[in-house]
N, C-alpha and C positions, 0 to 999 in steps of 0.2 A: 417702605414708607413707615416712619416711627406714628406707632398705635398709641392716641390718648383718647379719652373721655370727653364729650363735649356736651352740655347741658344747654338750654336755651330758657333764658329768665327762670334758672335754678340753683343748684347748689355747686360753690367750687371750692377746693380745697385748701385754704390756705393756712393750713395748722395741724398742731399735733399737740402734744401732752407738756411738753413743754412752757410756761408759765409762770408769772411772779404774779400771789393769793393779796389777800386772802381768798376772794372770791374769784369763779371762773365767769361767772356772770356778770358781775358789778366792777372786775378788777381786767381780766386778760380780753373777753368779751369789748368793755369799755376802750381798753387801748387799741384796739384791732379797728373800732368804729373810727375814733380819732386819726389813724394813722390812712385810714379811707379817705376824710374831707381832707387832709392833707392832701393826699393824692393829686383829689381832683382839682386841686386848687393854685390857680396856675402861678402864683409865686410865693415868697416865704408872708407869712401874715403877719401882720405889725399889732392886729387887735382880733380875741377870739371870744365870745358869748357862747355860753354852754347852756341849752334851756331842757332842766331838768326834766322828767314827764314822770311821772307814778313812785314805784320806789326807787327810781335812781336820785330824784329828788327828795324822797324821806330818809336816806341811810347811805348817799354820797360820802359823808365826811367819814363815815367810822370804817367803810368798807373800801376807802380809798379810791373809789371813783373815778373823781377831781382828780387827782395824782396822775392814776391811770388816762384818762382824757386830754389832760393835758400833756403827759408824756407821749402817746399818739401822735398829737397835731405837729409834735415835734418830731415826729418820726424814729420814735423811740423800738423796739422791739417789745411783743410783750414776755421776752423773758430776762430785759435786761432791767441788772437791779438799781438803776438809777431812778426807777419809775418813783420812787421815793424822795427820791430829789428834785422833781418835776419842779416845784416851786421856786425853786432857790435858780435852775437852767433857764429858765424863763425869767426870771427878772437877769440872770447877766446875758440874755439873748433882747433884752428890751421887749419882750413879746406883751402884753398885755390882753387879760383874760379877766371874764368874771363868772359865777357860778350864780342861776336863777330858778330854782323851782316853780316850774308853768305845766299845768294842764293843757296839753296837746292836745286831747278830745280822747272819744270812748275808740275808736276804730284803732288805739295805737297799742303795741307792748306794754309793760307797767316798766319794763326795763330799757325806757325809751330816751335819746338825746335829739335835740336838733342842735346841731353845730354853724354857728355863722361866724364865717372867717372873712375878715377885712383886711387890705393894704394904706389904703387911703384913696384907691382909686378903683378900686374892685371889689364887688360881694359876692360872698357865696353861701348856699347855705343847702348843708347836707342832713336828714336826719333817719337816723337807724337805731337801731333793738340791737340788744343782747336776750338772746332767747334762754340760754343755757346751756351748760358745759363747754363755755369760751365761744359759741356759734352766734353768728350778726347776721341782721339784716340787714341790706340798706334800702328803703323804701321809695326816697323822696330825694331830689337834687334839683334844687332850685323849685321852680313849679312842677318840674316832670315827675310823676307816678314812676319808678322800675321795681325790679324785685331783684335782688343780689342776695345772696347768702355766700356765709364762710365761718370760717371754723379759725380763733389766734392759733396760732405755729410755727409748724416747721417750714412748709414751704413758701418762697418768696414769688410773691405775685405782683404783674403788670399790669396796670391800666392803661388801657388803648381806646382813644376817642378816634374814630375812623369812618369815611363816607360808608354809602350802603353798595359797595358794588366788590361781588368773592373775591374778586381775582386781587384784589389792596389786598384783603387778610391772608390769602393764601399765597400773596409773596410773602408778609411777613412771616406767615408760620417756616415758610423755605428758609428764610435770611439764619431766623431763629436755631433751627434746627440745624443748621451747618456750622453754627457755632458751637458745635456737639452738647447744647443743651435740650433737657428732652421737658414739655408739656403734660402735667399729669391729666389737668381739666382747664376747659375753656367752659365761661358763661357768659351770656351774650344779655343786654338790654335795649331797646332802643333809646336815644337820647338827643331831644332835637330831631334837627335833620340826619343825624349821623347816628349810627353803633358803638356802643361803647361793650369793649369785652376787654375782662381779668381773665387772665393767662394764669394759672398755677405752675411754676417750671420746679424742676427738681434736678439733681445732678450736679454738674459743674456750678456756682453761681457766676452768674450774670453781668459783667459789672457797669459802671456809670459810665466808660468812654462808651460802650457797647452800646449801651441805650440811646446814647446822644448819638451815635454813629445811624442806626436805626431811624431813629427822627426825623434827622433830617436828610435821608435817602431815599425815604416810603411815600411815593406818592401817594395823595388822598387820604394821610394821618395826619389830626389837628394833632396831637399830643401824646406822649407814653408816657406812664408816669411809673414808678415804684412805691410799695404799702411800708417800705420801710427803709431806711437808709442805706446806699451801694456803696459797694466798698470801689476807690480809684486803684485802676492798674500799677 
C-alpha cells in the first residue's frame, strides 16, 4: 500500500523553491492564496475584489502583489512568468477585478487577503495569509473557520469537497493511486456538512480528463478541483 503523510487541519505540501520574486511572501505566497479561491470556486469568475489587510495593503503595488493575486485567481503557477502580465490576461479574459486596502481586524496576518469572487450568480469569498517563505494559510471560506496551510511549488494539489463517510475518500485515494500517481500529504478541514481535503500528489502529473473522469464517478464528491491549471491528454 503506497506510504503518504496525512495531516489533519495542518500543513500540506504544495511547493518547493521554485518561484517568480520579488518577494516569497507578497509575490509566490500571494499567487498560491489566489490560485486557492480559484480552486474553490465553482466556475470561471466574471468579477474579483481583493481586500487588502496589513502590509499586503501598504506595499501591494511595488512588491507585485496584485499581479501575483490576480495571476492566481487565474490559475496561473507561481513560477510562471506571465505573472507580470496578470493585467493585460485579464482584461483579454473580460475578468474584472479591483484592489481595496481594509483592516480585517487584529486576529488576522499582516500579510492577509480576502478574496471575493463573483459570476453574476454566485459568491464566494476565501481569505488567507502569506506567512512567509511562499507558505499560506487559508483561514476562512465563506462563514466557515478552517485551517489549511501550504507552501507555492512544486507539487500539484487537489481539492476535494467530499461527504464525511472513509470509505468515499478511501476509494478515491484507490482510483488515484492506480493511476500510478503517488500522495505526498493529505489535509483534511471540515466544511459545511462535508470534508474538504488537498491532496499533494507528486510523480506522473495528473491530468484534466482524469479529474473529470474522477468526479463524476466518486460517489459522495461535491467537487475536485486543481490549485493550478491541468494540462488536457
Amino acid at each position: 500500500m503506497p506510504i503518504y503523510k496525512m495531516t489533519n487541519l495542518s500543513i500540506f505540501d504544495i511547493a518547493g523553491p521554485i518561484m517568480v520574486g520579488p518577494s516569497s511572501s507578497h509575490t509566490a505566497g500571494a499567487c498560491k492564496i489566489g490560485q486557492f479561491a480559484r480552486a474553490l470556486f465553482h466556475d470561471t469568475p466574471k468579477k474579483v475584489t481583493f481586500y487588502l489587510h496589513g502590509s499586503f495593503g501598504e506595499v501591494y503595488k511595488g512588491h507585485a502583489t496584485d499581479m501575483a493575486l490576480l495571476a492566481g485567481v487565474m490559475k496561473m503557477k507561481t513560477s510562471d512568468p506571465n505573472i507580470k502580465n496578470a493585467f493585460e490576461i485579464a482584461k483579454e479574459r473580460h475578468l474584472q477585478y479591483k484592489f481595496i486596502p481594509k483592516d480585517l481586524g487584529p486576529k488576522f496576518h499582516p500579510n492577509t487577503v480576502q478574496i471575493i469572487l463573483e459570476d453574476g450568480k454566485n459568491k464566494m469569498s476565501v481569505i488567507g495569509s502569506s506567512i512567509g517563505g511562499g507558505m499560506i494559510e487559508i483561514v476562512k471560506i465563506d462563514e466557515f473557520d478552517v485551517y489549511l496551510k501550504g507552501t507555492a511549488g512544486k507539487h500539484l494539489s487537489l481539492v476535494i469537497c467530499h461527504q464525511k463517510n472513509p470509505k468515499i475518500f478511501d476509494g478515491l485515494i484507490k482510483k488515484i493511486n492506480k493511476l500510478g500517481i503517488k500522495i505526498a500529504e493529505i489535509a483534511q478541514s471540515h466544511f459545511k456538512d462535508e470534508i474538504l481535503s488537498v491532496l499533494s500528489l507528486e510523480g506522473r502529473r495528473i491530468t484534466l480528463e482524469e479529474v473529470m473522469d474522477l468526479e463524476r464517478n466518486a460517489e459522495g464528491v461535491d467537487f475536485i478541483r486543481s490549485l493550478s491549471k491541468l494540462q488536457t491528454q
